[in-house]
gemmi code that builds the backbone of each chain (N, CA, C; Angstrom):
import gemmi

chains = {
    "A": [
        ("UNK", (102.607, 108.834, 62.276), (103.653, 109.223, 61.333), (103.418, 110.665, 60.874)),
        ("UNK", (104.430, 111.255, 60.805), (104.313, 112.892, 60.578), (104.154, 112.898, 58.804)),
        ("UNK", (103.498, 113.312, 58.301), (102.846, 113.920, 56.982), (102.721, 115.544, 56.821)),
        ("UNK", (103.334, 115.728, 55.821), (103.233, 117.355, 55.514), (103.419, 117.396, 54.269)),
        ("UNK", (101.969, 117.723, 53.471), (101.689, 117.800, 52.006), (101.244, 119.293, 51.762)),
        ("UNK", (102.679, 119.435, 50.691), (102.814, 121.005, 50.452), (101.707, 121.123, 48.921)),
        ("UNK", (101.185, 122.268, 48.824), (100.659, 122.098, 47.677), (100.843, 123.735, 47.076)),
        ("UNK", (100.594, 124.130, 45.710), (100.499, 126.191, 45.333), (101.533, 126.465, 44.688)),
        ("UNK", (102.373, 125.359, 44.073), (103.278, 125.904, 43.504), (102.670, 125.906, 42.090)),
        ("UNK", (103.601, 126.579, 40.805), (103.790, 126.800, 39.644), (104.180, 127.866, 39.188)),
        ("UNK", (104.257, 127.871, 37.858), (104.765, 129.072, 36.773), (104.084, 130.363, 37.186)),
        ("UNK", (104.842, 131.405, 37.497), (104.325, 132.760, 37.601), (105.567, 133.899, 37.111)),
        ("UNK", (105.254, 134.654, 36.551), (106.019, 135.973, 36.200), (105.959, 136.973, 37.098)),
        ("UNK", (107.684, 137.295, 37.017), (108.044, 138.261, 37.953), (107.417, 139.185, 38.277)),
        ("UNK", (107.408, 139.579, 39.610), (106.474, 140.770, 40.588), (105.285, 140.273, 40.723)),
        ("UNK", (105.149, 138.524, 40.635), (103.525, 138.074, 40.692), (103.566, 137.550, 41.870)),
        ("UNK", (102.887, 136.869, 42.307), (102.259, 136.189, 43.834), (101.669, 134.923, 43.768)),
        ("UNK", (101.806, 133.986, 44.657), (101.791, 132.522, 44.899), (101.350, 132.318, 46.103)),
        ("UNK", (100.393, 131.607, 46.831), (100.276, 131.214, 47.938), (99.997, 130.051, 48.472)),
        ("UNK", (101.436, 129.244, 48.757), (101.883, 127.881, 49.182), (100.857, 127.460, 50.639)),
        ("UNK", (100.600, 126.217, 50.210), (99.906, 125.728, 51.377), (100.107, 124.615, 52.114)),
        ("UNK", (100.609, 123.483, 53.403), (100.663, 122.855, 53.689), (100.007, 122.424, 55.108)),
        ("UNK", (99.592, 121.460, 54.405), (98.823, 120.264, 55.343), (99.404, 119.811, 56.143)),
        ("UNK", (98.844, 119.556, 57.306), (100.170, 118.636, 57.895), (98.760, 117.567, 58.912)),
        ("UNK", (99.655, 116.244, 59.085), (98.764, 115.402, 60.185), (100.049, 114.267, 60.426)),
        ("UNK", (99.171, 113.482, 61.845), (100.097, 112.717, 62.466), (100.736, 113.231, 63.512)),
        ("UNK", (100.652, 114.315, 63.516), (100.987, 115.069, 65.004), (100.250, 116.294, 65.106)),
        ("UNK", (100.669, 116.328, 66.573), (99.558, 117.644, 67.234), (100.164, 118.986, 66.548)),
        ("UNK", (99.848, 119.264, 65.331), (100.436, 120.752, 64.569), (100.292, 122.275, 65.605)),
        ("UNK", (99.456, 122.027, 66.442), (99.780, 123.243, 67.127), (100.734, 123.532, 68.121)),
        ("UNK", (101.324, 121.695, 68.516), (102.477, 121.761, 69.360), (103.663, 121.953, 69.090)),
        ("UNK", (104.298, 122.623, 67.671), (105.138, 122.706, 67.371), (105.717, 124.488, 66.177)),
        ("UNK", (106.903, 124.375, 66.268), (107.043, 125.707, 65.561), (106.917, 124.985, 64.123)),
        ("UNK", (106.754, 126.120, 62.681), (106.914, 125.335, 61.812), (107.524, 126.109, 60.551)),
        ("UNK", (108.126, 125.468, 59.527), (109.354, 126.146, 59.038), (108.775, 125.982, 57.730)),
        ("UNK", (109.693, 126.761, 56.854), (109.639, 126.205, 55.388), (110.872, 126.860, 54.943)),
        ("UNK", (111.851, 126.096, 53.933), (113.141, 125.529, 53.111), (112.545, 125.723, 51.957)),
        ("UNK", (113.757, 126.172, 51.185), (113.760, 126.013, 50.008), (114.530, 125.553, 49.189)),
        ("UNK", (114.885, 124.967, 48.044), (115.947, 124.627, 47.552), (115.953, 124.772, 45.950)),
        ("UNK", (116.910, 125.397, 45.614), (117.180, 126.060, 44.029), (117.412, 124.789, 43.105)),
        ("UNK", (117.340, 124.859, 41.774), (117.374, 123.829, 41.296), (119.276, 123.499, 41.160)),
        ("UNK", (119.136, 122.312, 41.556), (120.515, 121.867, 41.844), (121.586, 122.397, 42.784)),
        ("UNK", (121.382, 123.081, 43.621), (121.566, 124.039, 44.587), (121.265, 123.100, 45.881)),
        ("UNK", (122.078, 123.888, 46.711), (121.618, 123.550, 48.304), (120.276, 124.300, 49.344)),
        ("UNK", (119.957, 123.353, 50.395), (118.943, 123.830, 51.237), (119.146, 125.603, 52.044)),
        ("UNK", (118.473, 126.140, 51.965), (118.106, 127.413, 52.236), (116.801, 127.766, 53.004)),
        ("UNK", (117.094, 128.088, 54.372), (115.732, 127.797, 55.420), (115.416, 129.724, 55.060)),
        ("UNK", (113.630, 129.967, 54.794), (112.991, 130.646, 54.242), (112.421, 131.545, 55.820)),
        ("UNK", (111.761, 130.814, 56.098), (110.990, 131.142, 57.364), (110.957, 130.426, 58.512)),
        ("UNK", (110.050, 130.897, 59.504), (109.415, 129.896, 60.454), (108.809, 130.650, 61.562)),
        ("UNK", (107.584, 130.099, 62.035), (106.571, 130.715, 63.046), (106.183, 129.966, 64.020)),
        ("UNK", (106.163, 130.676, 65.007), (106.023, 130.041, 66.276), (104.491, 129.069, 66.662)),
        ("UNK", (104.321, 128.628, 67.589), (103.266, 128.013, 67.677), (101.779, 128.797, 67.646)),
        ("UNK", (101.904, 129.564, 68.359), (100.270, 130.278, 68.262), (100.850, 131.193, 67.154)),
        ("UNK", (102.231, 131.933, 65.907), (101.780, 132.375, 65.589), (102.224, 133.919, 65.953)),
        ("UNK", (102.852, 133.774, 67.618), (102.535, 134.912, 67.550), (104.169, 135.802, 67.414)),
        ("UNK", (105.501, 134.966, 66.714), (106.276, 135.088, 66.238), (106.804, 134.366, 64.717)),
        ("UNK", (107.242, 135.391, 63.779), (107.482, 135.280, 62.349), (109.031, 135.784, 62.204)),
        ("UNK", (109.903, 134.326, 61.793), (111.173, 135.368, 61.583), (111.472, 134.554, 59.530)),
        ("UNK", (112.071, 135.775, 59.516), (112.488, 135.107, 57.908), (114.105, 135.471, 57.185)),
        ("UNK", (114.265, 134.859, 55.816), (115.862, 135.202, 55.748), (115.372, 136.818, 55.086)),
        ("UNK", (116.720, 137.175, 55.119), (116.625, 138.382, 55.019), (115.862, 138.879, 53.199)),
        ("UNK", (116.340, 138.108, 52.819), (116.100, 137.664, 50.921), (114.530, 137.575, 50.622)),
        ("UNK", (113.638, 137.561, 51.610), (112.235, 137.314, 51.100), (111.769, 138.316, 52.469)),
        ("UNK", (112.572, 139.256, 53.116), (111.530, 140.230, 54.221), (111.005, 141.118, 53.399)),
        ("UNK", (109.534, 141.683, 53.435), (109.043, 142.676, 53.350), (108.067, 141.598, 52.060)),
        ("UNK", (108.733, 140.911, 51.927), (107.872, 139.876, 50.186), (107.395, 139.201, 50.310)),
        ("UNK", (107.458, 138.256, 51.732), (106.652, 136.461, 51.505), (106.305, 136.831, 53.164)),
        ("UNK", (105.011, 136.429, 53.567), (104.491, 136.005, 54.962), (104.047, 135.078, 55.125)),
        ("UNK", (105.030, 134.432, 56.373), (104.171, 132.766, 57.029), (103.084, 132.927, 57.682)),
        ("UNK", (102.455, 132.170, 57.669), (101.442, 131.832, 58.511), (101.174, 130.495, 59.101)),
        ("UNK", (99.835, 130.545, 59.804), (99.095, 129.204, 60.376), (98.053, 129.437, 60.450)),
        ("UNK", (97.509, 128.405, 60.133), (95.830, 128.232, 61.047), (95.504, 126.756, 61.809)),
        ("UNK", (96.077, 126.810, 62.898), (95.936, 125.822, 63.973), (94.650, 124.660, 63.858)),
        ("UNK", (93.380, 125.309, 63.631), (91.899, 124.264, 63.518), (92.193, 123.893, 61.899)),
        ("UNK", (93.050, 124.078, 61.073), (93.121, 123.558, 60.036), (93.863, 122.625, 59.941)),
        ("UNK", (95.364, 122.859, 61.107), (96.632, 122.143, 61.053), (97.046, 122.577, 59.510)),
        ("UNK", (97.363, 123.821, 59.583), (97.930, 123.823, 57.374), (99.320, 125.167, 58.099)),
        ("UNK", (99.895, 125.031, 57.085), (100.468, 126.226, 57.487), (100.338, 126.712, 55.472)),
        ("UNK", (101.021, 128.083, 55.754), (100.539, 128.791, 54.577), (102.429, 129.709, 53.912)),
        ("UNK", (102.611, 129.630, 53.078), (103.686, 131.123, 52.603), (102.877, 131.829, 51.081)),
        ("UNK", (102.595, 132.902, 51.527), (102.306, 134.228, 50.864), (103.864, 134.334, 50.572)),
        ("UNK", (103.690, 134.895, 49.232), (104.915, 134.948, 48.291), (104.424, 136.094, 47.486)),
        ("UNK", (105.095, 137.514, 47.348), (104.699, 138.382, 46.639), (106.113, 139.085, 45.701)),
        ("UNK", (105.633, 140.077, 45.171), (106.705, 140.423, 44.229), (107.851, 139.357, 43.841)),
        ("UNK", (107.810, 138.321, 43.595), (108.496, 137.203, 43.110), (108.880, 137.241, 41.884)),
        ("UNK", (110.747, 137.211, 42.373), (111.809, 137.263, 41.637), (112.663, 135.773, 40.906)),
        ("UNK", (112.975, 136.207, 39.599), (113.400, 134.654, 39.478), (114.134, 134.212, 40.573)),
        ("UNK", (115.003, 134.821, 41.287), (116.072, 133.840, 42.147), (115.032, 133.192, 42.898)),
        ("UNK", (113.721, 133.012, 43.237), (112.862, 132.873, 44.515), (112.665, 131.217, 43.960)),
        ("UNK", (112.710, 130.805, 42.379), (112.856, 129.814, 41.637), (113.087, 128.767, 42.529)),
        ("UNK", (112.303, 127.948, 43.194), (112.713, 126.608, 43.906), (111.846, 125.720, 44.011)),
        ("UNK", (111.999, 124.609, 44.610), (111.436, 123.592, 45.572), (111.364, 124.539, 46.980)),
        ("UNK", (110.211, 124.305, 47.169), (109.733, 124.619, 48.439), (109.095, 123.576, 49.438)),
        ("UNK", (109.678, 123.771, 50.722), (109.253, 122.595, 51.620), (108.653, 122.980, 52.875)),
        ("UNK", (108.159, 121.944, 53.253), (107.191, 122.518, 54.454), (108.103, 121.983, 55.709)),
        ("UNK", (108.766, 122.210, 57.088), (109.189, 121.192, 57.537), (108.731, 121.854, 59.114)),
        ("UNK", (108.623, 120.122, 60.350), (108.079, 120.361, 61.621), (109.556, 120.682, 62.358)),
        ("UNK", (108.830, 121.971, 63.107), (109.465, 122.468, 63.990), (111.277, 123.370, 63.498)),
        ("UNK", (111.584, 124.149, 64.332), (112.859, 124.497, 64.081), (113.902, 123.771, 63.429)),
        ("UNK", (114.307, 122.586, 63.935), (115.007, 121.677, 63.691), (115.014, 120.483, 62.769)),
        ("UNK", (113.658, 121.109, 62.115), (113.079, 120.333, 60.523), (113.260, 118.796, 60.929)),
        ("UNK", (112.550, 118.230, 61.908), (112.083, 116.790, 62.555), (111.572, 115.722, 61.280)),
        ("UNK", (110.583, 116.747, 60.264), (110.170, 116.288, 59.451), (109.726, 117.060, 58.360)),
        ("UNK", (109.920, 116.289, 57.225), (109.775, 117.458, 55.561), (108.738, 116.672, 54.477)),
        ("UNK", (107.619, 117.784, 54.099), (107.301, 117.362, 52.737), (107.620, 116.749, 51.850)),
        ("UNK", (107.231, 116.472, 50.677), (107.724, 116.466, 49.477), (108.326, 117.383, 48.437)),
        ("UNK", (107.426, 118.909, 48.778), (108.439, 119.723, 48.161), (107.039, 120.273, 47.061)),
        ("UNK", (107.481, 121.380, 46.666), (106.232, 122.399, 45.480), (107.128, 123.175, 45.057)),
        ("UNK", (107.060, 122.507, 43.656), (107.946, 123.753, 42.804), (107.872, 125.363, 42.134)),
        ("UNK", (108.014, 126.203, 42.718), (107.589, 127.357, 42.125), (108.991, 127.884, 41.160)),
        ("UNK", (108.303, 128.091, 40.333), (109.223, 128.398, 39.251), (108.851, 129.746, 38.322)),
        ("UNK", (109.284, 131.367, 38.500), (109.714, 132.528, 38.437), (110.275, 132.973, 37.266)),
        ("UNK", (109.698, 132.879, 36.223), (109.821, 133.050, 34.743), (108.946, 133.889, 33.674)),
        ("UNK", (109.373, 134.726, 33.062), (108.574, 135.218, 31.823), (108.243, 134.685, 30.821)),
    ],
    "B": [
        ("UNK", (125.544, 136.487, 60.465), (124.833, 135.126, 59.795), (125.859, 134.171, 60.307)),
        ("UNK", (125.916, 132.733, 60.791), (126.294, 131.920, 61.014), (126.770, 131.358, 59.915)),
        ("UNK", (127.826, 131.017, 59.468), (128.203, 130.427, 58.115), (128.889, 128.602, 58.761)),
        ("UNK", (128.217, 127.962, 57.633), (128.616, 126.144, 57.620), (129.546, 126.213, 56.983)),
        ("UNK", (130.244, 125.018, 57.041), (131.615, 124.857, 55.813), (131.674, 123.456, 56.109)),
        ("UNK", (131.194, 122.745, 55.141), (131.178, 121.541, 55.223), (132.584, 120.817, 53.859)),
        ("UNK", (133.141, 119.724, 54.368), (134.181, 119.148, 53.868), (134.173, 117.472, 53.826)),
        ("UNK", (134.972, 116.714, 52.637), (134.644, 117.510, 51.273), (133.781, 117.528, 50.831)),
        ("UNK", (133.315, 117.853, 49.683), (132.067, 118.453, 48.711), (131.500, 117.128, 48.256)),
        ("UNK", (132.645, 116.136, 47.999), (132.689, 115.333, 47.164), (133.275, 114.112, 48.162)),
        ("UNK", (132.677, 112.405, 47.938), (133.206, 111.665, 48.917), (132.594, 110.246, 48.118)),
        ("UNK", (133.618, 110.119, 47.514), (133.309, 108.828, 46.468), (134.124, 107.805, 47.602)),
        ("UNK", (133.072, 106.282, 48.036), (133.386, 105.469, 48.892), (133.053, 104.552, 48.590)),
        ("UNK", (134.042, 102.962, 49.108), (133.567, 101.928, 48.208), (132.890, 101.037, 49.152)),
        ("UNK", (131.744, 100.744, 48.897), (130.595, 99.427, 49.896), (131.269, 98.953, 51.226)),
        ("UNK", (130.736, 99.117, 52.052), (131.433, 98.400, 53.281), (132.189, 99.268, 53.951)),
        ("UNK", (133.441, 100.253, 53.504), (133.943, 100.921, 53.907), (133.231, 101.815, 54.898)),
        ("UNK", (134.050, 103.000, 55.466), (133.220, 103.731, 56.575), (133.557, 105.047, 55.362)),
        ("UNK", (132.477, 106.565, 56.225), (132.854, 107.297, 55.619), (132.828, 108.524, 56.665)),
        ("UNK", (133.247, 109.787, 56.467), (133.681, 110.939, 57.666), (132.901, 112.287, 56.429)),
        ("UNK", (131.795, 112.512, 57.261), (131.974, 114.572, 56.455), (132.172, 115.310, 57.815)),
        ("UNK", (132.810, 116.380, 57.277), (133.164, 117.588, 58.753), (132.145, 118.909, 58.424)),
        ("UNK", (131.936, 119.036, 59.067), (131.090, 120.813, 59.267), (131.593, 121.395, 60.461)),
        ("UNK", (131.987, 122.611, 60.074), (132.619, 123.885, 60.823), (132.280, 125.065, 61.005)),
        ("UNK", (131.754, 125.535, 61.751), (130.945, 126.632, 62.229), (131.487, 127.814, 62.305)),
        ("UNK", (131.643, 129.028, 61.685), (132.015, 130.175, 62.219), (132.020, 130.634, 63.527)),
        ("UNK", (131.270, 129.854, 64.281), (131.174, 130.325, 65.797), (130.728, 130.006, 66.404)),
        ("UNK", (131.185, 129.318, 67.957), (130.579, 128.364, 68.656), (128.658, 128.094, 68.379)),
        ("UNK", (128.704, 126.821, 68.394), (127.187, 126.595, 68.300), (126.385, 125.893, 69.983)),
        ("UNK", (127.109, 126.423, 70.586), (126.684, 126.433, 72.232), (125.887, 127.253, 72.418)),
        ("UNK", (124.740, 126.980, 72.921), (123.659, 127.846, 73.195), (123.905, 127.950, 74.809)),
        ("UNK", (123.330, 129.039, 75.154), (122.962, 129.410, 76.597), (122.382, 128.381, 77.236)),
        ("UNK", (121.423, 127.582, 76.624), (120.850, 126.571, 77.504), (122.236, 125.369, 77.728)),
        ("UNK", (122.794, 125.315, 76.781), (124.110, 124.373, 77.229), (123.704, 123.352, 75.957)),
        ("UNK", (122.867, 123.566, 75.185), (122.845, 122.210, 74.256), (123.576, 122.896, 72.838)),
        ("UNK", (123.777, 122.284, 71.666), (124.554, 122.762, 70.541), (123.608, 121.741, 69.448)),
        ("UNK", (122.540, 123.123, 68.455), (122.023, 122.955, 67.848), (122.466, 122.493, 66.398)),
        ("UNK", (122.623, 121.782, 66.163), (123.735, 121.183, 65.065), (122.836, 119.439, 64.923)),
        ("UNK", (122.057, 119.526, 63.463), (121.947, 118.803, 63.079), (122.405, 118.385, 61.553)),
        ("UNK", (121.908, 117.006, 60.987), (122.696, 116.402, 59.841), (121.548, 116.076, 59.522)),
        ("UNK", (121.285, 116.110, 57.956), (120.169, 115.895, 57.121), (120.889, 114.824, 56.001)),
        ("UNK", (119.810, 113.969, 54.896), (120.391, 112.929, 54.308), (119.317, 113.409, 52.761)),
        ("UNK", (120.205, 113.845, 51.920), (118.740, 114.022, 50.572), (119.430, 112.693, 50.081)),
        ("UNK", (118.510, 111.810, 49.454), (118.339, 110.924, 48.707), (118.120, 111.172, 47.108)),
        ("UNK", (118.751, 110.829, 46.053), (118.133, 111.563, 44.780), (116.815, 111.551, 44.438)),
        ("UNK", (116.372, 112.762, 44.014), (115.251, 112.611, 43.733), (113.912, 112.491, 44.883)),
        ("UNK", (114.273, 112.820, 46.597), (113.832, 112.599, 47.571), (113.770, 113.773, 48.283)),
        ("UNK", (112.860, 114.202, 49.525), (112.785, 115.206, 50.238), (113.697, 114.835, 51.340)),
        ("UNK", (114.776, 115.649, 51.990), (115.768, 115.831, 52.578), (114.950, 115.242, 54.067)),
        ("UNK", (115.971, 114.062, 55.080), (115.745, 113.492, 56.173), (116.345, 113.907, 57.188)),
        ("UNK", (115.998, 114.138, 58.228), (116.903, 114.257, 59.041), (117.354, 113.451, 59.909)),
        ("UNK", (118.895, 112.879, 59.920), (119.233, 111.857, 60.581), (120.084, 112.286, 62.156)),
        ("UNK", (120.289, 112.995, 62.383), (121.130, 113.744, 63.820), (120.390, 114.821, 64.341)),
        ("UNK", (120.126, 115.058, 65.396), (119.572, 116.233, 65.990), (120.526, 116.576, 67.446)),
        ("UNK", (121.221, 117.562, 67.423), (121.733, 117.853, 68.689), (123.148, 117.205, 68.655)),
        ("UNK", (123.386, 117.417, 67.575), (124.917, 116.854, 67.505), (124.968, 115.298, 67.263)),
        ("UNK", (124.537, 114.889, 68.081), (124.856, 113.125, 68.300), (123.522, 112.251, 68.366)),
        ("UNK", (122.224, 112.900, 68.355), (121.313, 111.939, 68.736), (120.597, 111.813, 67.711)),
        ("UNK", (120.056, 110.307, 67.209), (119.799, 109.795, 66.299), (118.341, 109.469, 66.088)),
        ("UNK", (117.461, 110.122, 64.680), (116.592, 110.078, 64.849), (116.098, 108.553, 65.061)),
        ("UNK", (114.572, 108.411, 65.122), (113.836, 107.267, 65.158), (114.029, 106.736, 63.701)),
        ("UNK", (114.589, 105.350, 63.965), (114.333, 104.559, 62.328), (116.089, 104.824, 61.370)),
        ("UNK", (116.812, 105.754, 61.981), (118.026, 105.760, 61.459), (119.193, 104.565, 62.001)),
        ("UNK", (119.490, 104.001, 60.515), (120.531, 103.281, 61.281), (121.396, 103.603, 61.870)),
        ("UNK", (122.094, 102.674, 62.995), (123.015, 102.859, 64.126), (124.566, 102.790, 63.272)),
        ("UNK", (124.682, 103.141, 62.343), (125.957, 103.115, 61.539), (126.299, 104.350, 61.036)),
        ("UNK", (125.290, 105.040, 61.469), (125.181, 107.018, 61.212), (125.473, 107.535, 62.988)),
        ("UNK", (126.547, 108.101, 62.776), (126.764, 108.737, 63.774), (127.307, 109.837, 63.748)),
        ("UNK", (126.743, 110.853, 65.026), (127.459, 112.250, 64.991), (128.144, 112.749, 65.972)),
        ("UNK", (128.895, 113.811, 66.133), (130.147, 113.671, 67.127), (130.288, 115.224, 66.860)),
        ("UNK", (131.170, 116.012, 67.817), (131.758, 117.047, 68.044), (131.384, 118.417, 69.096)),
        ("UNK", (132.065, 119.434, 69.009), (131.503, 120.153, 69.485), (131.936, 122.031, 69.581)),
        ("UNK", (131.568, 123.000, 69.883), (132.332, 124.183, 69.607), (131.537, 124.136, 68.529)),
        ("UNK", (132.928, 124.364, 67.460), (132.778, 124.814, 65.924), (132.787, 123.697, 65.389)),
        ("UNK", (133.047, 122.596, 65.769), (133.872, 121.248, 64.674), (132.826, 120.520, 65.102)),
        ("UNK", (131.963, 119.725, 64.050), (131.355, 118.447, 64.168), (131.546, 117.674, 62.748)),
        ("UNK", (131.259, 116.335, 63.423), (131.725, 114.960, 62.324), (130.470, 114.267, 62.034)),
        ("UNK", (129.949, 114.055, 60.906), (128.916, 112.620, 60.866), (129.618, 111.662, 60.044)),
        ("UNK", (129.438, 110.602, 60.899), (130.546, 108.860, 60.766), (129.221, 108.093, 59.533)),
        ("UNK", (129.570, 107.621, 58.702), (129.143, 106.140, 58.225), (129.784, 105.419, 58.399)),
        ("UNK", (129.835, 104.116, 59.208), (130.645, 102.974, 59.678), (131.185, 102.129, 58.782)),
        ("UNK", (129.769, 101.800, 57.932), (130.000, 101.028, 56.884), (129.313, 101.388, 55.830)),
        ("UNK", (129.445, 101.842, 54.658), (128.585, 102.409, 53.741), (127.596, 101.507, 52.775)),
        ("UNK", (126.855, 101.533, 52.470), (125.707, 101.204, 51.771), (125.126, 101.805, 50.636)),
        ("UNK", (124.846, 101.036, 49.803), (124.372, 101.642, 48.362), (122.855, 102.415, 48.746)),
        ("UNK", (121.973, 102.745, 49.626), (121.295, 103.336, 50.176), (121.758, 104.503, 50.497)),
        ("UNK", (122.690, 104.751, 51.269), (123.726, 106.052, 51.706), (123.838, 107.104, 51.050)),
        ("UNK", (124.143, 106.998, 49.458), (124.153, 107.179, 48.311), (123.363, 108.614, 48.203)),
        ("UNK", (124.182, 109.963, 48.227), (123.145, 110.802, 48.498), (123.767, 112.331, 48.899)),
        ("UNK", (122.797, 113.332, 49.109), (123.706, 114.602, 49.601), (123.491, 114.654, 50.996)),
        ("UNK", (124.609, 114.880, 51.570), (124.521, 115.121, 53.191), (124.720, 116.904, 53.847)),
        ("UNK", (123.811, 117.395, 54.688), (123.914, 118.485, 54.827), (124.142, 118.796, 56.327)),
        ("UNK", (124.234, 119.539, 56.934), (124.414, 119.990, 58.482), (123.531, 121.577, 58.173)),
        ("UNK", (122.944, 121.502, 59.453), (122.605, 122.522, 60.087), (122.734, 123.463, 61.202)),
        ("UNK", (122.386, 124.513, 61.464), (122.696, 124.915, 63.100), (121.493, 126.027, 63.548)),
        ("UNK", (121.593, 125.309, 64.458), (119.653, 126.477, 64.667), (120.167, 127.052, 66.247)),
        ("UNK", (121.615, 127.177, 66.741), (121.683, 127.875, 67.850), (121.410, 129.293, 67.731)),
        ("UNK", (122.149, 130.054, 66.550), (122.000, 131.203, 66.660), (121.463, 131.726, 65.085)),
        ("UNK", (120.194, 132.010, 65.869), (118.884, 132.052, 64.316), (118.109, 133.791, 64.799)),
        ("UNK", (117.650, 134.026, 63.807), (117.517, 134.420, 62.378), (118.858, 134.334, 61.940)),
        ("UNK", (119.326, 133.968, 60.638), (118.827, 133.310, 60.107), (119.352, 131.575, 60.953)),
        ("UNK", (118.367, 130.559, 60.454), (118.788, 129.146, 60.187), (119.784, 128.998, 59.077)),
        ("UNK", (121.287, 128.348, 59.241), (121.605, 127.832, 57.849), (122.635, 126.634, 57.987)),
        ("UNK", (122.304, 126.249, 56.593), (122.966, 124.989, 56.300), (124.184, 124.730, 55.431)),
        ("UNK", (125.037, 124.504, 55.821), (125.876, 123.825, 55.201), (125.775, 123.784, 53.359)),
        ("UNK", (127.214, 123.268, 52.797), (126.792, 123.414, 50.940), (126.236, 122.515, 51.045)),
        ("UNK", (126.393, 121.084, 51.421), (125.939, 120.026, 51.306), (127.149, 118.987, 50.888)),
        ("UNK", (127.519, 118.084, 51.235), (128.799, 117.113, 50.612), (127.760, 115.721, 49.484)),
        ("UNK", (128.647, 115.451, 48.684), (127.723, 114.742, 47.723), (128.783, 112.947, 48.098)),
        ("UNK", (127.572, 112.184, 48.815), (128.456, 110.854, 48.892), (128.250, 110.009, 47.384)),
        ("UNK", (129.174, 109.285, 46.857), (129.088, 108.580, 45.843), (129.502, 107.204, 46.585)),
        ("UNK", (129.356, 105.793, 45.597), (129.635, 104.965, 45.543), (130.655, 104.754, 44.878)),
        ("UNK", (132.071, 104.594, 45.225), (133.368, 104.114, 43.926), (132.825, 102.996, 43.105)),
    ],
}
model = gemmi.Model(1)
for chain_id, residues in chains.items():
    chain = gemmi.Chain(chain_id)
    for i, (resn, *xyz) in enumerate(residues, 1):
        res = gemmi.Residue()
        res.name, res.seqid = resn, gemmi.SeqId(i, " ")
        for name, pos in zip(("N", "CA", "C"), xyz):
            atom = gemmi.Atom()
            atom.name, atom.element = name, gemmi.Element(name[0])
            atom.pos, atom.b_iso = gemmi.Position(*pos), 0.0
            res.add_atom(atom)
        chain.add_residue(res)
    model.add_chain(chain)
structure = gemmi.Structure()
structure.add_model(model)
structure.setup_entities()
């Protein structure tokens, strides 16, 4: 069964930094691309990122380029989002999900972008 | 950017009945390989978003056979046959043919009458 436990969220003030982390097991994590969604409070889904298998491709929405970097580390199976200069709109549920086509999703880590 | 337009927003249905949401694509979602990346997701309140369709029509593992998806081009449909107080929930579409970016749909909100 696919498992992906997001963890790094909370309260931070604007232009601060967060670095989301997810676990993942139940499947081979290096065989797959892997994404992360976000979703505003009461708002709809909004896909953030996603990186290829080794890693050695990163694409993101245009709203967090130059501010948040995905990552992986394969012998960990975790994937990671670096979140910097963080703006209230960035305010969400954040999710971890397998592969492009989001096969499978976390539970979700709330980061929430407030003074 | 690929823009969703999902219809309606809103889809109050009474037990048993069937139910229809549409999503409409700004622009064909035919990929070069010949497949059409167009899936349907199910949030539950208070739940992390499922995905029940992948590829237009094919149904994940463990989804009931009363969820179905259909279309193609710009126009796709996901069917509830018969609705269920489980059902109960926001339904979203996606399209991952032509990415950066990925996006989804507003989301349609099913109710129970």
């Amino acid at each position: 069964e696919v498992q992906l436990v997001e963890s790094g969220g909370g309260l931070v003030q604007p232009g601060g930094s967060l670095r989301l982390s997810c676990a993942a097991s139940g499947f081979t994590f290096s065989s797959y691309w892997m994404s992360w969604v976000r979703q505003a409070p009461g708002k709809g889904l909004e896909w953030v990122a996603n990186i290829k298998q080794d890693g050695s491709e990163k694409y993101y929405v245009d709203s967090v380029k130059g501010r948040f970097t995905i990552s992986r580390d394969n012998a960990k199976n975790s994937l990671y989002l670096q979140m910097n200069s963080l703006r209230a709109e960035d305010t969400a549920v954040y999710y971890c999900a397998r592969e492009r086509a989001a096969s499978g999703w976390g539970q979700g880590t709330l980061v929430t972008v407030s003074s | 950017d690929v823009v969703m337009t999902q219809s309606p927003l809103s889809l109050p249905v009474t037990l048993g009945q069937p139910a229809s949401i549409s999503c409409r694509s700004s622009q064909s979602l035919v990929h070069s390989d010949g497949n059409s990346y167009l899936n349907w997701f199910q949030q539950r309140p208070g739940q992390s978003p499922r995905r029940l369709i992948y590829n237009v029509y094919n149904r994940d593992s463990g989804v009931p056979d009363r969820f179905s998806g259909s279309g193609s081009g710009t126009d796709f449909t996901l069917k509830i046959s018969r609705v269920e107080a489980e059902d109960v929930g926001v339904y979203y579409c996606m399209q991952g043919t032509h990415w950066p970016p990925i996006t989804f749909g507003q989301g349609t909100r099913l109710e129970i009458k």
